[in-house]
Structures are given as structure tokens and as C-alpha cells.
C-alpha positions as CSV (number, residue, x, y, z in Angstrom):
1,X,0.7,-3.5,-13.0
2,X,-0.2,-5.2,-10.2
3,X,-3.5,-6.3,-8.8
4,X,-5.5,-4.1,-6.8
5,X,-5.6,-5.2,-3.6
6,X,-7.7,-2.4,-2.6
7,X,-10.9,-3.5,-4.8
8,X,-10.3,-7.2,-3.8
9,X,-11.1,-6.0,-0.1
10,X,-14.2,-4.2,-1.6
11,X,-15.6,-6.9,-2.8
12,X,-14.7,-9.2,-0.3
13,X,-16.6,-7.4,1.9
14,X,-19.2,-6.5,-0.6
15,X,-19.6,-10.5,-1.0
16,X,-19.9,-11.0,3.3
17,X,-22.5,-8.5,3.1
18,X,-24.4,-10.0,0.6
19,X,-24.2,-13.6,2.3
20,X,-25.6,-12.0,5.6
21,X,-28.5,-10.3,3.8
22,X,-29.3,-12.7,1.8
23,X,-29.1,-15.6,5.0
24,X,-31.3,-12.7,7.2
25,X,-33.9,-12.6,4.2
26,X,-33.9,-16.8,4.3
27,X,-34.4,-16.8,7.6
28,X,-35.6,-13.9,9.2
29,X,-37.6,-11.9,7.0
30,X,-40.8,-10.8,6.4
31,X,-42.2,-11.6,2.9
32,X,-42.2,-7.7,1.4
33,X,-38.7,-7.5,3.1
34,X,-37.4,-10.8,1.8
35,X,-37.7,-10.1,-1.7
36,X,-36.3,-6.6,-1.4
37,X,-33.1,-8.3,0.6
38,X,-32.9,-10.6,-2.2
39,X,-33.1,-8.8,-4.7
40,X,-30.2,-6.4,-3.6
41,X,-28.2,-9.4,-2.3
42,X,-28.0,-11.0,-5.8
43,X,-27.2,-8.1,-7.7
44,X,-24.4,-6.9,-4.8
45,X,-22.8,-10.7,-4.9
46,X,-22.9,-10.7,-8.4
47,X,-21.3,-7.2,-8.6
48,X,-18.9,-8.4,-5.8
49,X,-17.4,-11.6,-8.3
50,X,-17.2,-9.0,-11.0
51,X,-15.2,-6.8,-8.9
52,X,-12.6,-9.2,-8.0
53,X,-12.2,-10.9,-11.4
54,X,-11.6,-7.2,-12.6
55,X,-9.2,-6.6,-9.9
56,X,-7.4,-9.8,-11.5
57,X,-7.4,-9.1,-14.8
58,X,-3.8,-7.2,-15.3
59,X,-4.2,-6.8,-18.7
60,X,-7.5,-5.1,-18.6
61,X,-5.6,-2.0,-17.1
62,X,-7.3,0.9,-15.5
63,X,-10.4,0.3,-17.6
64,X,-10.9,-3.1,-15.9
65,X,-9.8,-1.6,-12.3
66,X,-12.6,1.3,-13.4
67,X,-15.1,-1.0,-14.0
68,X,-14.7,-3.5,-10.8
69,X,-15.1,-0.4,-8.8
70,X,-18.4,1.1,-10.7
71,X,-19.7,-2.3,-10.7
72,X,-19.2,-2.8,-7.0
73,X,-19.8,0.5,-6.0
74,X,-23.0,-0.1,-7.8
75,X,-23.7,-3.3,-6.6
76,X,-23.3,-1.6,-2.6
77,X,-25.7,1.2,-3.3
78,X,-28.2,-1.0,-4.7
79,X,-28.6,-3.5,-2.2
80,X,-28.0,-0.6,0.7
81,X,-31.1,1.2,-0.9
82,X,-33.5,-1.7,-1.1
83,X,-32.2,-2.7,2.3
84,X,-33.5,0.7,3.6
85,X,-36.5,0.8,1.8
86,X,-37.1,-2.6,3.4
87,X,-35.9,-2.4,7.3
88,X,-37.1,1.2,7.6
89,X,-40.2,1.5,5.6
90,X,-38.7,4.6,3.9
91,X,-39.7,4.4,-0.1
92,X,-37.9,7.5,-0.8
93,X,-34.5,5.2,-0.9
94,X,-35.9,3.8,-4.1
95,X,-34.7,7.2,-6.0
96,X,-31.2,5.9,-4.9
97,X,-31.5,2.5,-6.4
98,X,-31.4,3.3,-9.9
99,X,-28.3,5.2,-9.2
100,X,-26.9,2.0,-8.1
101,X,-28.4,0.4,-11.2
102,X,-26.5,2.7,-13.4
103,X,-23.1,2.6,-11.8
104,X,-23.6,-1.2,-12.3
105,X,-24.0,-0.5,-16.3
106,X,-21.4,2.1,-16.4
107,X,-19.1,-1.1,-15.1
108,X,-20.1,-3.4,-17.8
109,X,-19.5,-0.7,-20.6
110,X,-15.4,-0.2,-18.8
111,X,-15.5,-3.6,-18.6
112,X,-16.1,-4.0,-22.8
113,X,-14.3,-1.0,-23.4
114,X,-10.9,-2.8,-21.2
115,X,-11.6,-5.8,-23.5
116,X,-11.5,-3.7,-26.5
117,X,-8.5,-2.2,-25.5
118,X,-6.4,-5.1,-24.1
């Protein structure tokens, strides 16, 4: 096996994201928007570290590859909807976040499940 270069990119540029969020929230942010940004730019950095380290871990096979996706995938739709609800004022996006908050779980359980199985 090799490791997936594909999900290393995702979370690379899940991490930049992050960053920039998080650095707009410091710096540029309203208070109301500033902990939504926050809040998604933790959980999408953290997702984003997860991500690679599953995209390292050969031995976890396609479990491990499984969960860095679902966790970063996760991570993304999370901080995307909080960041809508916050720059556009549009509360409906908070139906998506749980979504996120989910995929984010589902990448935990592949994650024990690749342990199990390694």
C-alpha cells in the first residue's frame, strides 16, 4: 500500500483553511462571528491532523484511508456551515453542521475499527 497522497492534499488544504479562518476570526471578526469561525476552525484543523496521520498509517488499510476522509470531509462541512451561518446571517446552515458532526464520528469509529483490524 502506499500512502494516499490524495487525502494528504485534503488536509493540507483543509489545515490552510482553517489557519485563515481562524487568523480572520482573531483579527477581523465580529464577536458572534468570531466564535462561530472558531469553533469550525478548531474542529476542521483538528480533523485536518487526523486526516493526514490516517493517510500515513499503511497498516491501518482502507479503514484508516476511510476514516481520514470521513473525518475531514467532516471537519470541511462543519467549519463551511458555521462559516455561512456567520458571514451571511443565514441560520438555516446550522441543519448542515450536524451533518458535519457526524461524518467526523463516523471517522473516529473507521479509525477504531482499522485499529482493531491492523
Amino acid at each position: 500500500m502506499i500512502v494516499s497522497r490524495n487525502l494528504i492534499l485534503f488536509a493540507a488544504l483543509n489545515g490552510a483553511l482553517a489557519i485563515a479562518l481562524g487568523a480572520f476570526a482573531a483579527h477581523g471578526a465580529g464577536p458572534q462571528v468570531k466564535s462561530l469561525l472558531t469553533t469550525g476552525g478548531e474542529y476542521q484543523l483538528i480533523h485536518a491532523v487526523f486526516a493526514f496521520g490516517c493517510a500515513q498509517w499503511i497498516a491501518g488499510g482502507r479503514f484508516a484511508r476511510l476514516a481520514g476522509w470521513l473525518g475531514a470531509v467532516g471537519g470541511l462541512v462543519f467549519c463551511l456551515s458555521l462559516a455561512l451561518i456567520a458571514f451571511l446571517s443565514a441560520p438555516a446552515f446550522g441543519a448542515v453542521a450536524p451533518i458535519g458532526g457526524l461524518l467526523m464520528i463516523a471517522g473516529w469509529v473507521c479509525l477504531a475499527i482499522a485499529a482493531l483490524r491492523s
